[in-house]
N, C-alpha and C positions, 0 to 999 in steps of 0.2 A: 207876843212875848211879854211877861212879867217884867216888873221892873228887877227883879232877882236873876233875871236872865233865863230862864226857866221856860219852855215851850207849853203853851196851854192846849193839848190835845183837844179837848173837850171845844175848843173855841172853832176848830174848824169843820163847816157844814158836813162834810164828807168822810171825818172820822167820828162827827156824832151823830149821825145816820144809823141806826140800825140793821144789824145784816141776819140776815135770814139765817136759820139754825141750820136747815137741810142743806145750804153751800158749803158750811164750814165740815159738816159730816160728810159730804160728796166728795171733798178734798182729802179727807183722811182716808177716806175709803179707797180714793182712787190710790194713793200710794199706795195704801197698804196692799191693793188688789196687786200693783204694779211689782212691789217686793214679793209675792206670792209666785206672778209669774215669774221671775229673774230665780227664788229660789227652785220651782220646779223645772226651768230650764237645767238650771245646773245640776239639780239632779239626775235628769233625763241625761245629760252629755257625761255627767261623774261617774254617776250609780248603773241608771237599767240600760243604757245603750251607749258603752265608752267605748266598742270595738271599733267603730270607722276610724272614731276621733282619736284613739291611741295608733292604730294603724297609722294613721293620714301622719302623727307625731314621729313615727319608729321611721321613717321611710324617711324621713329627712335629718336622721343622723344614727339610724342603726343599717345594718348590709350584713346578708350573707353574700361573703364571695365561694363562688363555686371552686375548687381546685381537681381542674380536668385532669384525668389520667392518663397517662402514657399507653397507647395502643400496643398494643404486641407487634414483634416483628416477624414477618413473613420469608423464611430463609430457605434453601436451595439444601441439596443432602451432604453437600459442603459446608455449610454454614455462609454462603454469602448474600446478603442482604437482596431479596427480592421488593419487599416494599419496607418501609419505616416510618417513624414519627420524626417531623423536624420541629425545632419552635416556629410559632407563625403568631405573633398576638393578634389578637381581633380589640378593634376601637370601638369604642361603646360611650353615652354620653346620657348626663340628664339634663335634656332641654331647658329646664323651669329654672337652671340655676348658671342657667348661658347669660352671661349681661351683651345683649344682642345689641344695644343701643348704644353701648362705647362704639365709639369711630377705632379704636387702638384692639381692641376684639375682633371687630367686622373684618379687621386686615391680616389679624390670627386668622380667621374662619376662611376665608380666602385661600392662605397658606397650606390650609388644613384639605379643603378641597382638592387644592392642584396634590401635592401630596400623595392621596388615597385615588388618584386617576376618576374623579367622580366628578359629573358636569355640576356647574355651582346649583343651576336649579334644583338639579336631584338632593345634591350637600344640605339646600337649604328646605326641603320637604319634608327633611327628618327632623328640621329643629323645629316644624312650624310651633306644635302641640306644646306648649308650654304645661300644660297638667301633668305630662307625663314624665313618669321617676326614671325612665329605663328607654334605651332606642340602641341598636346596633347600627353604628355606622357603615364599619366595613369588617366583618370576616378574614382573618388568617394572610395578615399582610406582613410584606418583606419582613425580617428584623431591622435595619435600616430604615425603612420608610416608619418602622412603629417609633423608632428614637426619634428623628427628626420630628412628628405628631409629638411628641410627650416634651420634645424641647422649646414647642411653642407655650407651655406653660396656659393652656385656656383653662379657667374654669369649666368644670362641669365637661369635659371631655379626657376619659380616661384608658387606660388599657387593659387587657385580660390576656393573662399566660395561658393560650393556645397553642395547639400544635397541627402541621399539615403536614397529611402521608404524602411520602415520596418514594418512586419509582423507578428504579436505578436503570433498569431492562428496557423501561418506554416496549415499543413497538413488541419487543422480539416475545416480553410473557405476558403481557395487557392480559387475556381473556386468561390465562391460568391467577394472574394475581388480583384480579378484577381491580374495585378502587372503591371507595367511600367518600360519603356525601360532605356537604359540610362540618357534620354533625359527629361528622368521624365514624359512621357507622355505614355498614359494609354495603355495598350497591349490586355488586357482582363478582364471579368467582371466587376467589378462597375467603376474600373481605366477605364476603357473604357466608359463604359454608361455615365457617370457623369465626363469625362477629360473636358468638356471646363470648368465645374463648380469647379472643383477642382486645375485645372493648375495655375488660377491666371495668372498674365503678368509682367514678367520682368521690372525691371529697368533699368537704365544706370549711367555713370560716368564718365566723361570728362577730363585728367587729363594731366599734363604735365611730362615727366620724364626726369631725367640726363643719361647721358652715363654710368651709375652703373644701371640703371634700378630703382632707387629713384623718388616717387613721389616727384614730385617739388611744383605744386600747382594743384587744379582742373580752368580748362577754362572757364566751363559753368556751369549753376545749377544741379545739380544732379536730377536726374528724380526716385525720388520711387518707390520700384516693389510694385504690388497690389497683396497682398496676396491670394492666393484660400480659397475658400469656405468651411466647412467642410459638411461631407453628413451623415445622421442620417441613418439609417434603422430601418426596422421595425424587423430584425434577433434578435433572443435571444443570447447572445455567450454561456449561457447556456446548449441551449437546441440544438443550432449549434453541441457544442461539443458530448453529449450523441447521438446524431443523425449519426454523423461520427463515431463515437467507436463502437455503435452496427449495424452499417452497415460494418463496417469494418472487425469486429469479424467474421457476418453471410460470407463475400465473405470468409474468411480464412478458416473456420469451412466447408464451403460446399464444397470447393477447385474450387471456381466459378471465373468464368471470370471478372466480376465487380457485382457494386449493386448502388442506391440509394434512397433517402429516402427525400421526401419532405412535410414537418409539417406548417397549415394554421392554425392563428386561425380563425374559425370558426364563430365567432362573425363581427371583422371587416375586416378580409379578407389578413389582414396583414402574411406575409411570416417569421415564426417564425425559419426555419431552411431547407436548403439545402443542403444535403450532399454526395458526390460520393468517390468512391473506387472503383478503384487507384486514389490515389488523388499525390501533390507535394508540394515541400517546397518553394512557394513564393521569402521567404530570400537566394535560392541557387538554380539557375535554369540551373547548369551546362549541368544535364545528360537529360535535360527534353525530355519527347517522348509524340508524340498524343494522346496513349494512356491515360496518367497520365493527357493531359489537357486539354480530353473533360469534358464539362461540362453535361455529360448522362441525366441528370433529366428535362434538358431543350431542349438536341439537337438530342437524340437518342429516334427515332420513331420507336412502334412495335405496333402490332396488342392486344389491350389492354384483346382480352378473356371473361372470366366470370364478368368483371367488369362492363362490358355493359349491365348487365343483369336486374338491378336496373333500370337503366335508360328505356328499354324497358317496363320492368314493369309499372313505374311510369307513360309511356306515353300512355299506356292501361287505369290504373286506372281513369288515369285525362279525356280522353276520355269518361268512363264510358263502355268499353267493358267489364271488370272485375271490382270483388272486390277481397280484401284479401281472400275470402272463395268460390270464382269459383272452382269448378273441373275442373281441368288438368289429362285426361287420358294420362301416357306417353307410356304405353302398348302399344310392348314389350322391351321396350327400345331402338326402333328407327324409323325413318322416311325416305320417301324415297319424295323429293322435284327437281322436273325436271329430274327423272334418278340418283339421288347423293341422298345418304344413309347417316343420320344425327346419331351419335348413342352417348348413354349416358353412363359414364361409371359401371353403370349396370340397371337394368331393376327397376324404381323409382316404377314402376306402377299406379294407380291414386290417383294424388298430388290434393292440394288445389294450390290456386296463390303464398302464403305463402311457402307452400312444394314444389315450382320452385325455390324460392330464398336458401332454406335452404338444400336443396339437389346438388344446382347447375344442373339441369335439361337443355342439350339443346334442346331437344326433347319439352318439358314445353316450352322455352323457343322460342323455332320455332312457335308451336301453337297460345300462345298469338299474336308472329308476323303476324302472319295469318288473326285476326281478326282488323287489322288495315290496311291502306294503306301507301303504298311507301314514301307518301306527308308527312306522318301525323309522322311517324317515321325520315323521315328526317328533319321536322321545329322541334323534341327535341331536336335532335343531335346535330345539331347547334345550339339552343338556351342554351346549355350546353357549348358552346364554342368549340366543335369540329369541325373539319376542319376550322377552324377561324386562324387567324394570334392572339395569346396572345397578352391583350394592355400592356408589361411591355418592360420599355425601355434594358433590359437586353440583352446584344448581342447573335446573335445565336439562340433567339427562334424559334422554326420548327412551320409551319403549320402542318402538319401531314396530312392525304388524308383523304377525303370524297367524294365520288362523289358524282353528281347531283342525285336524285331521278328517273327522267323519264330513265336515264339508267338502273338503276338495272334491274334484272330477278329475278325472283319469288326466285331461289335458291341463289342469292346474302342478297336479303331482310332478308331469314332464317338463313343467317352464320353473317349477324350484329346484330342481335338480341343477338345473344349469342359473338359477341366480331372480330369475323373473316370479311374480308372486306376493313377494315378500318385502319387506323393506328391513335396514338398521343402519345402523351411525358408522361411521370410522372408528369411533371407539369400541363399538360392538363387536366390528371384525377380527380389530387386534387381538381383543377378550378371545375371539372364539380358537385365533390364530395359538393359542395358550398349548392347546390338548395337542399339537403334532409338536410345538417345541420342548414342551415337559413331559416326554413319553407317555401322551397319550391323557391325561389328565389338567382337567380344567383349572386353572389358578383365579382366585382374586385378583384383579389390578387394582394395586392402591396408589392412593395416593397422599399418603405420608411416607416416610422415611421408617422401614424395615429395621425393627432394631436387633438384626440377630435372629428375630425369629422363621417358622419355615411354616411357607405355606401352606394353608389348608383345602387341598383342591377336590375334586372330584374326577376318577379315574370313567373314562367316557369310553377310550377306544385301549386298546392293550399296546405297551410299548414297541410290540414289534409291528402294527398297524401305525402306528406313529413315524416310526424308521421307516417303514414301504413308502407311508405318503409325503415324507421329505423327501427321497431320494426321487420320486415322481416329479415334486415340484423342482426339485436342482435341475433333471431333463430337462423342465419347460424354461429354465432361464439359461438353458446352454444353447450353443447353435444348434439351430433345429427346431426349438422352441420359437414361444409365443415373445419371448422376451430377455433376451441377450443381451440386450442395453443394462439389465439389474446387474449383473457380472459384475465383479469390484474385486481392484488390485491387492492379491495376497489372502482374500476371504473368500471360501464358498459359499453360495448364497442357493437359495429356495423360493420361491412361491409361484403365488400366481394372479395374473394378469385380470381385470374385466373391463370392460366397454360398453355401455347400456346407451341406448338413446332415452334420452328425458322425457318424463311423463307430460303432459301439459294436459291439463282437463282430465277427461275419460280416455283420451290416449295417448301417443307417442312422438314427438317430434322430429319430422324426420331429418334437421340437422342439426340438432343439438343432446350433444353426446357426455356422460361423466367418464372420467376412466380414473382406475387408479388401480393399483400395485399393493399385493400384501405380501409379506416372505420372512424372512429368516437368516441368520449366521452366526455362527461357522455350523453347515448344515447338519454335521454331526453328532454335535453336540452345542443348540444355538444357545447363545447369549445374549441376543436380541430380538426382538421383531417388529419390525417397520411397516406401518399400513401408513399409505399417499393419497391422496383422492384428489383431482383439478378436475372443476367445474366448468362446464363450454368455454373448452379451449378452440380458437378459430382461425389460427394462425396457418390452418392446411393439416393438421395430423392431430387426431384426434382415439388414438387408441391407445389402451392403458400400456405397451409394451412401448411405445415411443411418446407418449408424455410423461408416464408418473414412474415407469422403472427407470430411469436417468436419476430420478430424485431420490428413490430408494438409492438406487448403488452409489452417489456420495453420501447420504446420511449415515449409509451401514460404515462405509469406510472409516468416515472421518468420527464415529461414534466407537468403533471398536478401537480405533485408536487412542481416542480421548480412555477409556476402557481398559486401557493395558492390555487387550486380548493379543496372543499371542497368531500374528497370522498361520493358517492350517493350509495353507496353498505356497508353491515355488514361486517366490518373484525374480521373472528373467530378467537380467542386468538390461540395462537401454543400449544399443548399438554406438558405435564413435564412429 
């Protein structure tokens, strides 16, 4: 130091040292290289590649919220609610903005668990991933249990206005209303046939948030959900319900494998009730099994039996090979057709065309076939709708089999006349059951709600072949008949009876038997028609005149009642 107080740089060895030129330009150069890359970073993240990095920024204070739409409602030809939307919110959360390490959170998070019935480890499996913007906790919970959540006040755990269909019927119309998934979109039955018409389309909502998860403002216009459609049927919930209790009863009572029961009116064609057993609760599909969620009346094909027998008939009559008063020798109560031996079960001996239908006659029954050809038996079959694909948009309808005509053999021809051969649904029957209710002419069964208009059917057999083969079938459910038990107070009733034993493999079991009951009332002019079907019933009686005509003759009753139909029969006062 100078005596002027003054530092003498130059005095010390190590500032007056010499420093190399190429340090001092090494040092400039490294920064400047260093500002080169800082500036082309930030152009790389500004300019040519800003999408992560504006994304990774939008997601932590911009949101579309989705605004679900209202499902459509699934209503009865009443209007009363078969299935509906209820509120239900679903809890949703973004883990990265969970403060997990507050002790005063962790005992939120806790709360929050017990709450949503979710074990803590599963509760805490969704928060692990801190990266992530978006996590479903729980799906379409109580209204109640979503307050309680939302009054814990947690960060970063929030709710969404959802809705969960609900099923007012449970058991009695599950496979007619089916149900949807989470997602609200349709799984089974009408939820399924009618989801595009019922789903409606979401909304949206564009909104800004603070670092609390506060909306701040919305961005853009809000886009409206377009509500679903509601869908009418043509079902009675009525005559739904009586349909399911006494089919339910008869599977109980006979200790049978399933049953069901499918009711037309008979006028315009409309689907007044479908019902199976085992059936399930819609509102609670925890334990559900295949069994509980076929729909049997539409999806399970068997070899329909005596039911065919009508139909054979009728396409004799309409021919003009027979009248109602031909003799049928069935003497001795069997036939023997290419080597196979047809037998009745006892010796009818000789019937009229009338005492084929009312004794249930296969032998009768073969005979008549006999005097027709292959052709002429097969355009009624079909013209009845068998082997035909049903036109109902319901999922699951079977075609059921028919073959072609030029295949049969002589001894095929004699086991369709009386029901063997062939296969179709319970719903097929009813369909077919159409052409003797509606003088003669086949109807559509729909399944909406008829607004006024008039069926479009196809005339099959002539009115007065329609009147013959009712009054045939009334025989067979009077005394003397195959099935006396269908009779019901104050209505005359029609049909007719079958009992097949079950196929298993390439052949037939021999004690496992279906029966069921098809018919009609008031015979003369029907307003319904009821087809029954119970699957191995094993309770000791197993034939369709004493398992599934009991079922008929209440559902006819208690439906023509619900019906206003005026009884066509004297009811005798009850004795004192």
């Amino acid at each position: 130091m100078n005596p002027n107080g003054r530092i003498r740089y130059g005095s010390s060895p190590l500032l007056a040292s010499p420093t190399p030129v190429w340090r001092s330009k090494f040092i400039v150069a490294s920064i400047a290289f260093g500002f080169v890359l800082l500036a082309g970073r930030a152009a790389y993240v500004q300019i040519f590649n800003n999408d992560f990095f504006q994304h990774q920024g939008e997601v932590r204070y911009q949101r579309t919220l989705e605004l679900p739409a209202n499902r459509g409602r699934i209503l009865d030809r009443n209007g009363l609610i078969l299935a509906s939307d209820i509120p239900a919110p679903s809890i949703w959360a973004i883990p990265e903005d969970i403060e997990r390490d507050d002790p005063e959170v962790q005992a939120k998070l806790k709360q929050a668990a017990k709450l949503l019935g979710m074990p803590q480890k599963d509760f805490d499996k969704k928060l692990e991933d801190e990266d992530k913007t978006f996590v479903w906790l729980k799906r379409q919970v109580d209204q109640p249990v979503a307050k309680e959540v939302a009054a814990l006040n947690i960060k970063g755990i929030y709710l969404r206005r959802d809705y969960r269909r609900q099923y007012p019927e449970g058991e009695a119309a599950a496979h007619l209303a089916g149900f949807t998934n989470v997602e609200d979109i349709g799984q089974e039955g009408v939820e399924l046939a009618f989801n595009q018409e019922l789903a409606g389309k979401s909304g949206s909502r564009h909104v800004l948030k603070d670092r609390l998860g506060h909306i701040v403002e919305d961005t853009e216009d809000q886009v409206p959900p377009t509500e679903g459609h509601d869908i009418q049927l043509s079902i009675d919930d009525r005559v739904q319900f009586v349909a399911y209790e006494k089919i339910r009863d008869a599977v109980v009572a006979n200790k049978a494998r399933a049953g069901s029961v499918v009711v037309v009116d008979a006028q315009t064609g409309e689907l007044l009730a479908m019902a199976n057993y085992p059936s399930y609760d819609p509102n609670d599909r925890r334990n559900l099994t295949g069994e509980q969620l076929r729909n049997r009346a539409m999806t399970d094909v068997f070899e329909p039996g005596s039911t065919m027998k009508p139909i054979t008939i009728a396409t004799a009559l309409q021919l003009g090979r027979v009248t109602p008063k031909t003799i049928i020798d069935t003497n001795p109560g069997r036939i023997t057709v290419s080597g196979a031996t047809i037998h009745d079960d006892e010796n009818f001996g000789v019937l009229t065309v009338e005492g084929v239908i009312q004794k249930s006659s296969n032998v009768g029954a073969t005979k008549i076939s006999q005097r027709m050809t292959a052709q002429e038996m097969w355009n009624s079959l079909t013209a009845v709708g068998l082997g035909q694909k049903p036109q109902t948009p319901f999922p699951g309808a079977v075609t059921g089999r028919l073959r072609p005509w030029k295949s049969w053999r002589p001894i095929e021809q004699a086991t369709m006349s009386y029901g063997y051969g062939l296969s179709a649904s319970l719903f097929q029957i009813a369909h077919a059951y159409t052409a003797f209710a509606h003088n003669g002419e086949v109807i559509p069964v729909s399944l909406l709600k008829n607004m006024g208009e008039e069926p479009a059917g196809v005339q099959v057999f002539s009115p007065l072949v329609a009147s013959e083969v009712r009054q045939m079938m009334h025989m067979a459910a009077a005394p003397g008949g195959t099935a006396p038990l269908a009779q019901t107070v104050g209505y005359s009733v029609g049909g007719k009876t079958g009992t097949a034993h079950k196929q298993v493999g390439k052949g037939y079991a021999s004690n496992k038997y279906r029966a069921w009951y098809t018919g009609m009332s008031p015979i003369d002019k029907p307003r319904i028609i009821v087809a029954v079907m119970v699957d191995e019933p094993s309770a000791g009686k197993y034939f369709g005149g004493l398992v599934a005509a009991p079922v008929f003759s209440q559902v006819v009753q208690q439906t023509l009642r619900i019906m206003n139909v005026v009884p066509d029969l004297a009811v005798a006062p009850m004795a004192h």
